[in-house]
C-alpha positions as protocol buffer text, in pm:
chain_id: "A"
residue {
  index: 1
  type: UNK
  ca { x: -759 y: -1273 z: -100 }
}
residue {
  index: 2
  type: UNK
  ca { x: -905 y: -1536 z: 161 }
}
residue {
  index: 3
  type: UNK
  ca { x: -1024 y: -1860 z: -38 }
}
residue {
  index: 4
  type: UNK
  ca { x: -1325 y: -1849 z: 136 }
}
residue {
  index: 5
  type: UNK
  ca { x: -1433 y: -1492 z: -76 }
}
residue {
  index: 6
  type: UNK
  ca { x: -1650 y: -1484 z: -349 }
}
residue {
  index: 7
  type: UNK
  ca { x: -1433 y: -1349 z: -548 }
}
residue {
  index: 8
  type: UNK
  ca { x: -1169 y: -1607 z: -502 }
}
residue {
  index: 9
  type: UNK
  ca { x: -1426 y: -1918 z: -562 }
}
residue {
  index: 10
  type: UNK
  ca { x: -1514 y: -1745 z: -867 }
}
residue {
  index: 11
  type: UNK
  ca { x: -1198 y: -1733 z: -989 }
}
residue {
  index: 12
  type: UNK
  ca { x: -1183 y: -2079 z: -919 }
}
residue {
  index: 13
  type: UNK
  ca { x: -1503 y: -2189 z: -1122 }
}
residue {
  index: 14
  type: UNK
  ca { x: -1314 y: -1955 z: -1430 }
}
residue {
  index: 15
  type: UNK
  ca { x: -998 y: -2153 z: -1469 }
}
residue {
  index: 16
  type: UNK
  ca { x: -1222 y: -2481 z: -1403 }
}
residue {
  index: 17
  type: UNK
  ca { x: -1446 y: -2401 z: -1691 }
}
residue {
  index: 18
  type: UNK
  ca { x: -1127 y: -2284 z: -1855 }
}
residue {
  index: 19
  type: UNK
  ca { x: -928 y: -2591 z: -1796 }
}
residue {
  index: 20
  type: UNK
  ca { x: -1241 y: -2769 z: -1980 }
}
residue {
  index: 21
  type: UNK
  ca { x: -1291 y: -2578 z: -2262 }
}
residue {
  index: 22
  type: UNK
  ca { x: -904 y: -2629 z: -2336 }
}
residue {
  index: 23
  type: UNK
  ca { x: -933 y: -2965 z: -2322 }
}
residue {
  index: 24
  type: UNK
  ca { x: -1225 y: -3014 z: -2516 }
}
residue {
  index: 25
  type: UNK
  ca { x: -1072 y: -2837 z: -2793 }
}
residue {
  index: 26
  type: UNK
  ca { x: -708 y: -2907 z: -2766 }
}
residue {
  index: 27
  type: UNK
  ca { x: -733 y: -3287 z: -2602 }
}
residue {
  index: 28
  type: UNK
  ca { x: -646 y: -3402 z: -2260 }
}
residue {
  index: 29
  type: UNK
  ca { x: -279 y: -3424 z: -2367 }
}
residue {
  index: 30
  type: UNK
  ca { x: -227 y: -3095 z: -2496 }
}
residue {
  index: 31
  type: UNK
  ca { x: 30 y: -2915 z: -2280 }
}
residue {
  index: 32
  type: UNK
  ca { x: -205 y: -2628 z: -2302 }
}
residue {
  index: 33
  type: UNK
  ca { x: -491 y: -2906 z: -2134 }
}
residue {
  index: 34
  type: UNK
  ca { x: -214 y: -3005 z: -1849 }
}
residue {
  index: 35
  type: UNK
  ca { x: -90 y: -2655 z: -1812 }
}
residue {
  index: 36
  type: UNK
  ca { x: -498 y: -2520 z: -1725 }
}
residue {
  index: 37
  type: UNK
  ca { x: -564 y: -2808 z: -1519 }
}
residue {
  index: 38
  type: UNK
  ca { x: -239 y: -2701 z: -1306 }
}
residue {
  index: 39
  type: UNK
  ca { x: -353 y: -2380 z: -1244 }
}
residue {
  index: 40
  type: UNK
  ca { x: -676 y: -2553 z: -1089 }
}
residue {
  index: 41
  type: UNK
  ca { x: -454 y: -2801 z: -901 }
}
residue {
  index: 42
  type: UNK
  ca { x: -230 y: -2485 z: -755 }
}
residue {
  index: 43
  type: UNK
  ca { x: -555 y: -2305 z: -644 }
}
residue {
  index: 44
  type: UNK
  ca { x: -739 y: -2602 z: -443 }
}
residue {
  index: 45
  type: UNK
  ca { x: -428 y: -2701 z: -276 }
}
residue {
  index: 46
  type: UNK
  ca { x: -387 y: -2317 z: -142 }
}
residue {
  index: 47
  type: UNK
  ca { x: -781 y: -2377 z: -38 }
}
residue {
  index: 48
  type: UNK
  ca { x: -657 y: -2697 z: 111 }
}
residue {
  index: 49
  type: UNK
  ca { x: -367 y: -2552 z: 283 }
}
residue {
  index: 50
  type: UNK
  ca { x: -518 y: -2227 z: 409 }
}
residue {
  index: 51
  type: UNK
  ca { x: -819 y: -2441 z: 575 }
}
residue {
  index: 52
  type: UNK
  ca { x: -517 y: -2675 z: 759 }
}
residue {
  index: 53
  type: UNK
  ca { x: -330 y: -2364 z: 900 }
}
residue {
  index: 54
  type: UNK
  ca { x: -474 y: -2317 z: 1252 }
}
residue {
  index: 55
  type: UNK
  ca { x: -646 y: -2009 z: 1342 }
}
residue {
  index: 56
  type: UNK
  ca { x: -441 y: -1775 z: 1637 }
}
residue {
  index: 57
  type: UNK
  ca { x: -618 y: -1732 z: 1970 }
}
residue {
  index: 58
  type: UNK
  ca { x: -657 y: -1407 z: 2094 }
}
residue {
  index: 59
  type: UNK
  ca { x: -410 y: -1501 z: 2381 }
}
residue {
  index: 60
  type: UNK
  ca { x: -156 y: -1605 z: 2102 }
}
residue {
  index: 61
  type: UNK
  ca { x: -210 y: -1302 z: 1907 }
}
residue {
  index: 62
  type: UNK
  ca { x: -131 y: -1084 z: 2256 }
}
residue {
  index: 63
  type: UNK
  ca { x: 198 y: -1306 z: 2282 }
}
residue {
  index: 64
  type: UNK
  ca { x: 288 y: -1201 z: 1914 }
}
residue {
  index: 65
  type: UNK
  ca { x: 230 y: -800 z: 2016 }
}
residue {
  index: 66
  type: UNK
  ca { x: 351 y: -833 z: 2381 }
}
residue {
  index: 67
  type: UNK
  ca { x: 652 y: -1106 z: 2303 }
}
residue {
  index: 68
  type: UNK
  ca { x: 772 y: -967 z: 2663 }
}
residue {
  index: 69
  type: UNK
  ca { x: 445 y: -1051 z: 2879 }
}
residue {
  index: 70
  type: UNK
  ca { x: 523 y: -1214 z: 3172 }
}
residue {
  index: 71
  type: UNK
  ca { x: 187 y: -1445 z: 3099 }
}
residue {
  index: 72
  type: UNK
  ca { x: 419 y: -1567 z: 2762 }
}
residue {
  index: 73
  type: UNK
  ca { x: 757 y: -1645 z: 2998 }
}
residue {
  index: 74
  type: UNK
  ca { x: 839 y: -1973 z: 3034 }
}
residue {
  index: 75
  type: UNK
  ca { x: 1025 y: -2080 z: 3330 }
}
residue {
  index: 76
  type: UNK
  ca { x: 1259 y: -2389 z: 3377 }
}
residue {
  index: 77
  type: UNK
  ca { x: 1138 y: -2579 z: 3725 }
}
């Protein structure tokens, strides 16, 4: 599921309202509090880290299919 969906930034608003509903009624301490808020922490750092990751060019993508183009060779000069 890309981050960018719907579906995943729902998710994401869930275990945010989650996390706060825990915490309101079990305390910021609770390991049940820490435990939600993790979850949260796990799924913006995969937002995080999927937006860093740099997109292939169509020219690499042919190099990843084609690993034996000549255009992909490099020579030593």
């Amino acid at each position: 599921m890309s981050v960018d969906s719907k579906d995943f930034q729902d998710e994401l608003q869930k275990a945010i309202d989650y996390a706060h509903q825990v915490t309101a009624e079990k305390g910021e301490t609770s390991p049940e509090a820490a435990s939600a808020w993790d979850v949260v922490e796990e799924m913006r750092a995969e937002v995080s880290h999927q937006h860093q990751i740099p997109k292939k060019t169509g020219f690499d993508q042919y190099l990843e299919d084609n690993p034996e183009a000549p255009e992909g060779l490099m020579y030593d000069t």
